[in-house]
PyMOL Python script that loads the backbone (N, CA, C, O; Angstrom):
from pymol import cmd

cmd.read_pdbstr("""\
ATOM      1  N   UNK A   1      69.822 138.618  88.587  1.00  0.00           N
ATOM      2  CA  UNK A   1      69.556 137.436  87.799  1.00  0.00           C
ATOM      3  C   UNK A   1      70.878 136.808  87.380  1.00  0.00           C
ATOM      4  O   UNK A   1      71.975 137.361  87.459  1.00  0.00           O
ATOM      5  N   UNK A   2      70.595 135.383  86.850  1.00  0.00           N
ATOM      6  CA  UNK A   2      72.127 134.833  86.852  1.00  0.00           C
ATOM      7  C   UNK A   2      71.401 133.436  85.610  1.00  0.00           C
ATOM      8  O   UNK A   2      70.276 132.940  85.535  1.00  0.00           O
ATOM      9  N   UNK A   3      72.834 133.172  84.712  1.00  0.00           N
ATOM     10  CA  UNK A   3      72.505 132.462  84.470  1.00  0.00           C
ATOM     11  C   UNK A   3      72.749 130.985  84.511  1.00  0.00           C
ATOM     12  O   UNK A   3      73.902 130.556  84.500  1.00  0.00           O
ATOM     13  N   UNK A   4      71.489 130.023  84.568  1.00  0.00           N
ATOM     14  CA  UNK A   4      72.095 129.248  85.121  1.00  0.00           C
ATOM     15  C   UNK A   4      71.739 127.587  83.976  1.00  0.00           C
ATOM     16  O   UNK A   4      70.970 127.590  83.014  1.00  0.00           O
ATOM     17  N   UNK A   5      72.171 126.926  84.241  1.00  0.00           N
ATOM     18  CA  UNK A   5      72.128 125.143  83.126  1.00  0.00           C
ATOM     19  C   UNK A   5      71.721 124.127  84.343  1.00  0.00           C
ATOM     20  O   UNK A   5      72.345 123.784  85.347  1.00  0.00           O
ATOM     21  N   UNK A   6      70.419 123.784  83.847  1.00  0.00           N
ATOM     22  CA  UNK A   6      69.961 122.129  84.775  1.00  0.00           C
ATOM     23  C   UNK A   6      70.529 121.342  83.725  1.00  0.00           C
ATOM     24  O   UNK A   6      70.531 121.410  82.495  1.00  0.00           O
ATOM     25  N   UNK A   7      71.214 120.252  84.951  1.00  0.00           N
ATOM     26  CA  UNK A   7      71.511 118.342  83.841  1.00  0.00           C
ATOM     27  C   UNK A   7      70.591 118.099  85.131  1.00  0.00           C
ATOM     28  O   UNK A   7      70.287 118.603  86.213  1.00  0.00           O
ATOM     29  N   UNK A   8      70.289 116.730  84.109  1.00  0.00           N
ATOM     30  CA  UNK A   8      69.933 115.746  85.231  1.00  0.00           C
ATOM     31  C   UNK A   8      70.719 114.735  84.945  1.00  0.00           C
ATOM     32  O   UNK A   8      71.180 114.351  83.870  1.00  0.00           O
ATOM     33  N   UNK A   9      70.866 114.182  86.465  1.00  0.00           N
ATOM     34  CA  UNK A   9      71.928 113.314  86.261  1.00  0.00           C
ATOM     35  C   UNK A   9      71.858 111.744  86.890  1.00  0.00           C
ATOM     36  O   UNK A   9      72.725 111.093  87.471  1.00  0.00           O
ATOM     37  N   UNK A  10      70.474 111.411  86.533  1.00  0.00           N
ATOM     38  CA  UNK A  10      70.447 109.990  86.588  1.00  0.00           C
ATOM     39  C   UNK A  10      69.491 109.792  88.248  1.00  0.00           C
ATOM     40  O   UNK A  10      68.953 110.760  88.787  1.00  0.00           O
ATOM     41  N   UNK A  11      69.448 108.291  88.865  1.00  0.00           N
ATOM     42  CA  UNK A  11      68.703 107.980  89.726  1.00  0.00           C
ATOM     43  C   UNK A  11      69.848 107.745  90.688  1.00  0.00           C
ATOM     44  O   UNK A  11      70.925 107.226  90.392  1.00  0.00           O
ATOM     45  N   UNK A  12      69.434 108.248  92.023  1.00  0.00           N
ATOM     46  CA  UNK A  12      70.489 107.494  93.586  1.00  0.00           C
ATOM     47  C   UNK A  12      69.260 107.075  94.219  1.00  0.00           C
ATOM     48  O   UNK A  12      68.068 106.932  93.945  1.00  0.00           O
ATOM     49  N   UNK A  13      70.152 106.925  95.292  1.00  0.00           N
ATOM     50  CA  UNK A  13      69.416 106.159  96.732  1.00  0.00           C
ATOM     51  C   UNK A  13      69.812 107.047  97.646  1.00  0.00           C
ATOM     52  O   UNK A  13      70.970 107.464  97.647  1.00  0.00           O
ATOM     53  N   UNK A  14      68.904 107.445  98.535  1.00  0.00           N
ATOM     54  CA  UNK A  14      68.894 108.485  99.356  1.00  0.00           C
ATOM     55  C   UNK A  14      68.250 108.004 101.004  1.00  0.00           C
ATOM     56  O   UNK A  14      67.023 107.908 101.006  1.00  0.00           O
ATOM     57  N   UNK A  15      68.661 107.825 101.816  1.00  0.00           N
ATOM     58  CA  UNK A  15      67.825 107.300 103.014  1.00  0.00           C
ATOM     59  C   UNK A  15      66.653 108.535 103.909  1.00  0.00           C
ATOM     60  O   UNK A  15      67.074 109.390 104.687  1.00  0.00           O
ATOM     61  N   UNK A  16      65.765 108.417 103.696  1.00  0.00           N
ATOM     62  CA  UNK A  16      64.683 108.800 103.714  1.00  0.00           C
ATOM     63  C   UNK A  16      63.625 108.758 105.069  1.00  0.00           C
ATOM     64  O   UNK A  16      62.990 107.730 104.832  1.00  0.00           O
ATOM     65  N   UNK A  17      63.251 109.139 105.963  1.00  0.00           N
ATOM     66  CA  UNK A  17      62.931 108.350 107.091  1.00  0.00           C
ATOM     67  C   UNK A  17      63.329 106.859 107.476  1.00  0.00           C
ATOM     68  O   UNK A  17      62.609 105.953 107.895  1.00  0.00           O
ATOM     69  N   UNK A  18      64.178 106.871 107.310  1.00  0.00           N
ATOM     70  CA  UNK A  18      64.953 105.511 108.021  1.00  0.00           C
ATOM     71  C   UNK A  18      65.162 104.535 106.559  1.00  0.00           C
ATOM     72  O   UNK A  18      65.971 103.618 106.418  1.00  0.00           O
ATOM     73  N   UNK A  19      64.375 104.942 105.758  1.00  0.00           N
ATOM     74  CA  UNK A  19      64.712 104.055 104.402  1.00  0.00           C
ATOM     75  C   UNK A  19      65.314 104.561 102.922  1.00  0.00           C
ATOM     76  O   UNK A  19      64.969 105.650 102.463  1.00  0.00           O
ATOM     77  N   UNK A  20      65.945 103.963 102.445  1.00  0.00           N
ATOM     78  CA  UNK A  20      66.479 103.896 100.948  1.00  0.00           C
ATOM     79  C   UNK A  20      65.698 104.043 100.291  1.00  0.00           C
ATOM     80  O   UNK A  20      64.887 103.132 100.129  1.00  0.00           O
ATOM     81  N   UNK A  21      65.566 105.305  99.572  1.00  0.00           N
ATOM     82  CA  UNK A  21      64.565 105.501  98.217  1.00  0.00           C
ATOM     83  C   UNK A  21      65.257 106.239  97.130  1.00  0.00           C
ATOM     84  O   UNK A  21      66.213 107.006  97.251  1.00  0.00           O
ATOM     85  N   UNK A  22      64.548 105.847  95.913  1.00  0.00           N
ATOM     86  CA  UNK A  22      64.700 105.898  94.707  1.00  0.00           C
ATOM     87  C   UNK A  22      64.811 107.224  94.812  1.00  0.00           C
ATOM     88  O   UNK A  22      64.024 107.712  95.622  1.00  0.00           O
ATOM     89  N   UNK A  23      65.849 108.315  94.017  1.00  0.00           N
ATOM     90  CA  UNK A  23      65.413 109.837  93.595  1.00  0.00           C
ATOM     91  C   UNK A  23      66.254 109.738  92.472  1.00  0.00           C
ATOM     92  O   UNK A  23      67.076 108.947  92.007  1.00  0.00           O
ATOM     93  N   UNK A  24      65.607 111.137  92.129  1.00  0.00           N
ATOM     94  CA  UNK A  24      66.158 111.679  90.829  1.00  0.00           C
ATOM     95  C   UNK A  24      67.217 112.847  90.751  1.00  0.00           C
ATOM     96  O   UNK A  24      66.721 113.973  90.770  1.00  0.00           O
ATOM     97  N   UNK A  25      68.628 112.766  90.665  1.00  0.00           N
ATOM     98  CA  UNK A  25      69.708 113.907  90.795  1.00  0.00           C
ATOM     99  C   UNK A  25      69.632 114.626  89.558  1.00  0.00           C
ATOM    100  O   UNK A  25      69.724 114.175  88.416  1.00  0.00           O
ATOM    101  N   UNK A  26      69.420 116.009  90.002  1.00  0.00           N
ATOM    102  CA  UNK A  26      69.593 117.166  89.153  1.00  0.00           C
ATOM    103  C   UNK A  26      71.011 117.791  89.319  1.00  0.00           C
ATOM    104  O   UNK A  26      71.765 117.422  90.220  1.00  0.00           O
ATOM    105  N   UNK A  27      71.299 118.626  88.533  1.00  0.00           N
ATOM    106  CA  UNK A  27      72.485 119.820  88.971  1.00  0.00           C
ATOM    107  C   UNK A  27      72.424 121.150  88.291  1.00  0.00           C
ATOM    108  O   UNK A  27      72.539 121.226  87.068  1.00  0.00           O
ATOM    109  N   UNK A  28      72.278 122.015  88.913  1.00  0.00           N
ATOM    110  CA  UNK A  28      71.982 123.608  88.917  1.00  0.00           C
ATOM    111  C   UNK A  28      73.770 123.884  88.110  1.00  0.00           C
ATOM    112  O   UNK A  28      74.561 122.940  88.135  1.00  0.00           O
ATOM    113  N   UNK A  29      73.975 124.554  87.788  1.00  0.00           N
ATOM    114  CA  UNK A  29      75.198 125.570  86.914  1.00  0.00           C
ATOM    115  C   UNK A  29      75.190 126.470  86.802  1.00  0.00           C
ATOM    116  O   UNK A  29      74.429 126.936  85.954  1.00  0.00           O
ATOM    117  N   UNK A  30      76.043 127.349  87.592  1.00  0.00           N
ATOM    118  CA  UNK A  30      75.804 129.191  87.724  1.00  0.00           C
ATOM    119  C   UNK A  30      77.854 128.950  87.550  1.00  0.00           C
ATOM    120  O   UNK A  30      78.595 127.982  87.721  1.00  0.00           O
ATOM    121  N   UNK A  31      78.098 130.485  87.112  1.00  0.00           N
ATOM    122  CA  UNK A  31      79.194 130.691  86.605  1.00  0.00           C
ATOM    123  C   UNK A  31      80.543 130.280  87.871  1.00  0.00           C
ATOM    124  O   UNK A  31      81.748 130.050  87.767  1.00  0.00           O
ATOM    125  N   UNK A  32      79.524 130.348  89.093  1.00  0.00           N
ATOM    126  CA  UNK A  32      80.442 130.733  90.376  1.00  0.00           C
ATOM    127  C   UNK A  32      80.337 128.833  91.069  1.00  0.00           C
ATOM    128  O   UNK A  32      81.355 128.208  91.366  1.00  0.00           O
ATOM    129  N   UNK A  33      79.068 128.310  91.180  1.00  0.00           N
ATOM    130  CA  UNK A  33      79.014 126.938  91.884  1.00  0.00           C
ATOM    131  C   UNK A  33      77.613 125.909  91.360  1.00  0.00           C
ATOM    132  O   UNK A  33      76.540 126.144  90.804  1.00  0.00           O
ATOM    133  N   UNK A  34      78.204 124.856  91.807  1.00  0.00           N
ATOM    134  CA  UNK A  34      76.872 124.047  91.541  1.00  0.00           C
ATOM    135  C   UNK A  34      76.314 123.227  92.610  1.00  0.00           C
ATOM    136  O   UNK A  34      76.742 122.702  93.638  1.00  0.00           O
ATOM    137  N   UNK A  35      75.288 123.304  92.040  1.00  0.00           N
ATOM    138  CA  UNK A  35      73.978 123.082  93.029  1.00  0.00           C
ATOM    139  C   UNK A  35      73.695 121.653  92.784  1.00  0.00           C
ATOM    140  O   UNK A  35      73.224 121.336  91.692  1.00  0.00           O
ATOM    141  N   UNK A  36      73.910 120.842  93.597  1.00  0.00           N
ATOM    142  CA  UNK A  36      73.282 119.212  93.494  1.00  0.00           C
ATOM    143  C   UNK A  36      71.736 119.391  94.383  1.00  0.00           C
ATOM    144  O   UNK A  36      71.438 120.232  95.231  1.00  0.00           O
ATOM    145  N   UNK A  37      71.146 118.564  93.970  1.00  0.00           N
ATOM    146  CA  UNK A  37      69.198 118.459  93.826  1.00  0.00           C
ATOM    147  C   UNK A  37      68.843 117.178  94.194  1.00  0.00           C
ATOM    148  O   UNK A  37      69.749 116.634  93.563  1.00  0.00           O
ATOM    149  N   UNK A  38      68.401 116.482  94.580  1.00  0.00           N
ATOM    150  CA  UNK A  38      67.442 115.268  94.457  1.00  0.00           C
ATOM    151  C   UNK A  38      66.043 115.441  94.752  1.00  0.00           C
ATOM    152  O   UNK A  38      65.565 116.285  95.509  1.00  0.00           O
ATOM    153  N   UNK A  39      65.516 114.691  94.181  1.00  0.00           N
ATOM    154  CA  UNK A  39      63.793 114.823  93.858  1.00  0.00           C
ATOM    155  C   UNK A  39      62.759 113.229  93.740  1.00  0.00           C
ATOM    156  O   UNK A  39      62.743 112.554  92.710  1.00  0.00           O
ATOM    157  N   UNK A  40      62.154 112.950  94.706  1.00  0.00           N
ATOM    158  CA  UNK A  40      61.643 111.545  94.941  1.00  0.00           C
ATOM    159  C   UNK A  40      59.719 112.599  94.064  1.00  0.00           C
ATOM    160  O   UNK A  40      59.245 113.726  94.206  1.00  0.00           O
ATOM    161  N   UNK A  41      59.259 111.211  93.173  1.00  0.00           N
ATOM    162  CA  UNK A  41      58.217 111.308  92.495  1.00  0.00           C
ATOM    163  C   UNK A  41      57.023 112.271  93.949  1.00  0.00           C
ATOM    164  O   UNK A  41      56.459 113.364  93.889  1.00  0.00           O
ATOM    165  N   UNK A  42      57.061 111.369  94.922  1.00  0.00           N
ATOM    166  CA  UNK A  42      56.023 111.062  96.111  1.00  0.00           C
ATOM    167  C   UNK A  42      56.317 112.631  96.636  1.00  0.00           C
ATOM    168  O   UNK A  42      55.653 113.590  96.241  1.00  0.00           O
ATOM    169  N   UNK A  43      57.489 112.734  97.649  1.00  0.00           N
ATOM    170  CA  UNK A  43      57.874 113.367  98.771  1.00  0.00           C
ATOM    171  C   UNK A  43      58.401 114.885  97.927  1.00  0.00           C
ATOM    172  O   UNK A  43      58.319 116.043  98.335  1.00  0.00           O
ATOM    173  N   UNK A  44      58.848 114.460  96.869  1.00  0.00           N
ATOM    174  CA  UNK A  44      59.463 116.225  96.486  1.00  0.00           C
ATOM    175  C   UNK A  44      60.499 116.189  96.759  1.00  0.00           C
ATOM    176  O   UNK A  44      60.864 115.047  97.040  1.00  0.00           O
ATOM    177  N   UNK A  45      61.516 117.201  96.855  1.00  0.00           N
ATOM    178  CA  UNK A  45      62.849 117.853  97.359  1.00  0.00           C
ATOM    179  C   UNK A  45      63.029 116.852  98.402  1.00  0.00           C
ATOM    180  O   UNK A  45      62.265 116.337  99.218  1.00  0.00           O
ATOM    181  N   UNK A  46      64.102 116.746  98.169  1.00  0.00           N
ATOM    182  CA  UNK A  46      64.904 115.811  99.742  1.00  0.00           C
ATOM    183  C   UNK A  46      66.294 116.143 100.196  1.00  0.00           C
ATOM    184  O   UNK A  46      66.586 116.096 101.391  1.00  0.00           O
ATOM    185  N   UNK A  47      67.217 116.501  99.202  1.00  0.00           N
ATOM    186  CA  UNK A  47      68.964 116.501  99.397  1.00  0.00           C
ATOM    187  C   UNK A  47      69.053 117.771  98.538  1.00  0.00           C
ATOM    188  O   UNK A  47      68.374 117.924  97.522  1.00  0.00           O
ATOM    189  N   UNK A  48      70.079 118.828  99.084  1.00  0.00           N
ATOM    190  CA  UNK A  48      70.441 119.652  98.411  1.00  0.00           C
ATOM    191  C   UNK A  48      72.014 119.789  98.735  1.00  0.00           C
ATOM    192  O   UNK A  48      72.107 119.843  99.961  1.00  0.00           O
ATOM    193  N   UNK A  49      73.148 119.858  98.205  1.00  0.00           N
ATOM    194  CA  UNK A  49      74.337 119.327  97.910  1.00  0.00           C
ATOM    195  C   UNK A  49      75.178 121.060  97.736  1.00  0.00           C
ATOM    196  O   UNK A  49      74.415 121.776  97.088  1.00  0.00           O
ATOM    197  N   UNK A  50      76.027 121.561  98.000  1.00  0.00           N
ATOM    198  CA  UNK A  50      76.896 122.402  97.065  1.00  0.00           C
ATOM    199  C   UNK A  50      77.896 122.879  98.386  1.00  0.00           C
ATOM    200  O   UNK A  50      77.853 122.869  99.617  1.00  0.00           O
ATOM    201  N   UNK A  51      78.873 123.323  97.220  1.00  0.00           N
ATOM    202  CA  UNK A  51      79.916 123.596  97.788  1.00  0.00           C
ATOM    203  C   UNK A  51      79.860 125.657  98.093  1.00  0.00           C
ATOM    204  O   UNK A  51      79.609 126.431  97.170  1.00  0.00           O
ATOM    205  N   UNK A  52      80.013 125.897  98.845  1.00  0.00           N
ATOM    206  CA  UNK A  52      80.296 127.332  99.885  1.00  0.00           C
ATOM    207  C   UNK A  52      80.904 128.308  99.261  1.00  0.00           C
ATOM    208  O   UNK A  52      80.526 129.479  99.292  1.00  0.00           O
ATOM    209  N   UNK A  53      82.065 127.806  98.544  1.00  0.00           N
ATOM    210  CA  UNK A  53      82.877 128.558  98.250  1.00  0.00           C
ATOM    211  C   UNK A  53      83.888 128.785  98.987  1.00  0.00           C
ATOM    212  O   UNK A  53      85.048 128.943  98.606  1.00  0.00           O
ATOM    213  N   UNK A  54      83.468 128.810 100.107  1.00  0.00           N
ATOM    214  CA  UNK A  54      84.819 128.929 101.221  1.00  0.00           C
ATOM    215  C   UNK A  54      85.344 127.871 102.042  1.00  0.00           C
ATOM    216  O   UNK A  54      85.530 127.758 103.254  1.00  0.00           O
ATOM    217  N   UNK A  55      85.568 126.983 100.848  1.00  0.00           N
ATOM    218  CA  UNK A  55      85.934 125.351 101.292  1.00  0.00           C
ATOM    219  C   UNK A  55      85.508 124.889 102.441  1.00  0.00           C
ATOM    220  O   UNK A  55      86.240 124.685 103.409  1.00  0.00           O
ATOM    221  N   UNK A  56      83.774 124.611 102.388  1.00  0.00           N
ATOM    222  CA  UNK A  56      83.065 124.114 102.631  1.00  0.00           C
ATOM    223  C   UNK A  56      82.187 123.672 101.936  1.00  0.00           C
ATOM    224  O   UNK A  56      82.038 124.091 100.788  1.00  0.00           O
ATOM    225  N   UNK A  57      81.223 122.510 102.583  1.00  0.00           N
ATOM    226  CA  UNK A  57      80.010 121.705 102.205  1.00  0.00           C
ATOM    227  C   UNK A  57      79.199 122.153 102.812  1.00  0.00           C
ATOM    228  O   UNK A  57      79.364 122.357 104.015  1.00  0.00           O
ATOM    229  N   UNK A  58      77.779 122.524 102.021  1.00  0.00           N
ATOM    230  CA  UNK A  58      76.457 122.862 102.548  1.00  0.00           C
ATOM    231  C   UNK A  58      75.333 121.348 101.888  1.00  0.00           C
ATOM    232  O   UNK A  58      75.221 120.714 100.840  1.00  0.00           O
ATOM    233  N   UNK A  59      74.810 121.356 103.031  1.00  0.00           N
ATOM    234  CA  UNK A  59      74.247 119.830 102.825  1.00  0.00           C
ATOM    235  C   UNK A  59      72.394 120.637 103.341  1.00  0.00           C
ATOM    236  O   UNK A  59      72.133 121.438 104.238  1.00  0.00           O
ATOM    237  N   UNK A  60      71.748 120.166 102.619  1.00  0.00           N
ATOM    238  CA  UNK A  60      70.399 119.998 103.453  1.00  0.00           C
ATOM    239  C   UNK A  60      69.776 118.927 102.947  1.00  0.00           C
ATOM    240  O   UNK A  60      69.908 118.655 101.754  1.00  0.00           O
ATOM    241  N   UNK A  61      68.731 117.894 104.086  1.00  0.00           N
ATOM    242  CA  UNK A  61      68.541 117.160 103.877  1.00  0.00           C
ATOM    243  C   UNK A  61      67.093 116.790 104.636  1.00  0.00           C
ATOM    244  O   UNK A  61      66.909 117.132 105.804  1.00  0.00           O
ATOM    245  N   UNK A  62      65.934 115.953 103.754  1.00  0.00           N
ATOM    246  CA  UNK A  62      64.810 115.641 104.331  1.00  0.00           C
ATOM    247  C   UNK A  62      65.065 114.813 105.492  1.00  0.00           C
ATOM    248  O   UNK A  62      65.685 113.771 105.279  1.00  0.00           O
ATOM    249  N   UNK A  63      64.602 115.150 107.031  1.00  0.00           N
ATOM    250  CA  UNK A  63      64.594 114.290 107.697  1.00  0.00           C
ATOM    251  C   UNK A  63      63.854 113.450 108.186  1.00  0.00           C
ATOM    252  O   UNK A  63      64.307 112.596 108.948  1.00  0.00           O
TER     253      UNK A  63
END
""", "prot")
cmd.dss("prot")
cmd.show_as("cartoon", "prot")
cmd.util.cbc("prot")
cmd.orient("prot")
């Protein structure tokens, strides 16, 4: 177990099956990295954001 702090951090635009939609950015906080989130009302989960640790980017994304 770990502990961890949600912010939310306001509305982006995210392209979505070929279109720009409204979501909602969260961010996860654990002692070691953070976790970026986006969340559309409709579709759910779409973008997940964070850094590796081993100077890299981990991206996943609704396609």
């Amino acid at each position: 177990m770990e502990r961890v702090a949600v912010r939310k951090r306001g509305v982006d635009k995210i392209n979505v099956y070929g279109r720009d939609i409204p979501v909602k950015r969260y961010t996860i906080d654990t002692d070691e990295v953070a976790i970026d989130l986006w969340y559309h009302d409709e579709l759910g989960w779409v973008q997940l954001v964070s850094e590796t640790g081993k100077g890299a980017t981990l991206i996943y994304r609704r396609i």
